[in-house]
VOGU-3710 file (C-alpha; in Angstrom, 3 decimals, decimal comma):
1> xxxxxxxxxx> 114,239/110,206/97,271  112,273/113,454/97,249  110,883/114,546/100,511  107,982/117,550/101,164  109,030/119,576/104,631  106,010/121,548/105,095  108,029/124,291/106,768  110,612/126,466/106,094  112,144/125,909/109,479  116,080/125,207/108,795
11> xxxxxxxxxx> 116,043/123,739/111,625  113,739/120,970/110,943  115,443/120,698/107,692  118,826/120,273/109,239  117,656/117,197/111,176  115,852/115,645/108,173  119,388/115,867/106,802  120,996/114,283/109,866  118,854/111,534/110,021  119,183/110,664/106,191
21> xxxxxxxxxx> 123,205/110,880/107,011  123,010/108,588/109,686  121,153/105,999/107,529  123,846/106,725/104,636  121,213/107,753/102,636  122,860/110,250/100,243  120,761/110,305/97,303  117,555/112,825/98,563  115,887/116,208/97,947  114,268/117,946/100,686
31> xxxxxxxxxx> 112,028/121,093/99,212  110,527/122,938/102,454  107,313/124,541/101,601  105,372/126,791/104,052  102,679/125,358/105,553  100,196/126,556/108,218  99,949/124,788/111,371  97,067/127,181/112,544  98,338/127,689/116,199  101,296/130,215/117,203
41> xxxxxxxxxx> 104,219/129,820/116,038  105,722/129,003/119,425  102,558/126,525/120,513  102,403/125,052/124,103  101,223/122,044/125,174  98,066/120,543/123,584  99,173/122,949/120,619  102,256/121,463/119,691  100,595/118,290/118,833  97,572/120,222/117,022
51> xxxxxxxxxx> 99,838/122,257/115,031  101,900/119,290/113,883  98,402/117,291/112,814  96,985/120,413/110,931  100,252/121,220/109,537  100,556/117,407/107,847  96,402/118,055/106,946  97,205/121,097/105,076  100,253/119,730/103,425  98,477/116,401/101,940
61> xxxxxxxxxx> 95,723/119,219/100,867  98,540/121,022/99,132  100,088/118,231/97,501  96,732/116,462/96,061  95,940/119,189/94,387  99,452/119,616/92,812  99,127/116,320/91,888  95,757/116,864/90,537  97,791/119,933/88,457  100,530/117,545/87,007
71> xxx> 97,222/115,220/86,510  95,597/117,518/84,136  99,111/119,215/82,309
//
């Protein structure tokens, strides 16, 4: 399983990782890539939930048009 963290947030990584153990999946690859979330990078409130929906909008932007990349190679 290949998974796309768009952050580079160890953190977020480390839980991805967790979770996966607890399921006993062992066969995965997480690659973090930075991402913008637009908002600070300690958001409050309405923010948090802004930053998380832009950050998954930028990431499917980022990915289509890697896709479009391996597409055209």
């Amino acid at each position: 399983m290949k998974i796309i963290l768009g952050s580079n947030n160890q953190s977020k990584k480390r839980s991805i990782q967790l979770a996966l153990e607890f399921l006993n999946i062992n066969d995965y690859e997480i690659k973090c890539i930075s991402i913008s979330s637009e908002v600070s990078s300690k958001p409050l409130n309405a923010d948090t939930l802004k930053g998380a929906r832009n950050r998954n909008n930028n990431l499917l932007q980022y990915l289509d048009k890697e896709i479009i990349k391996l597409i055209k190679s």
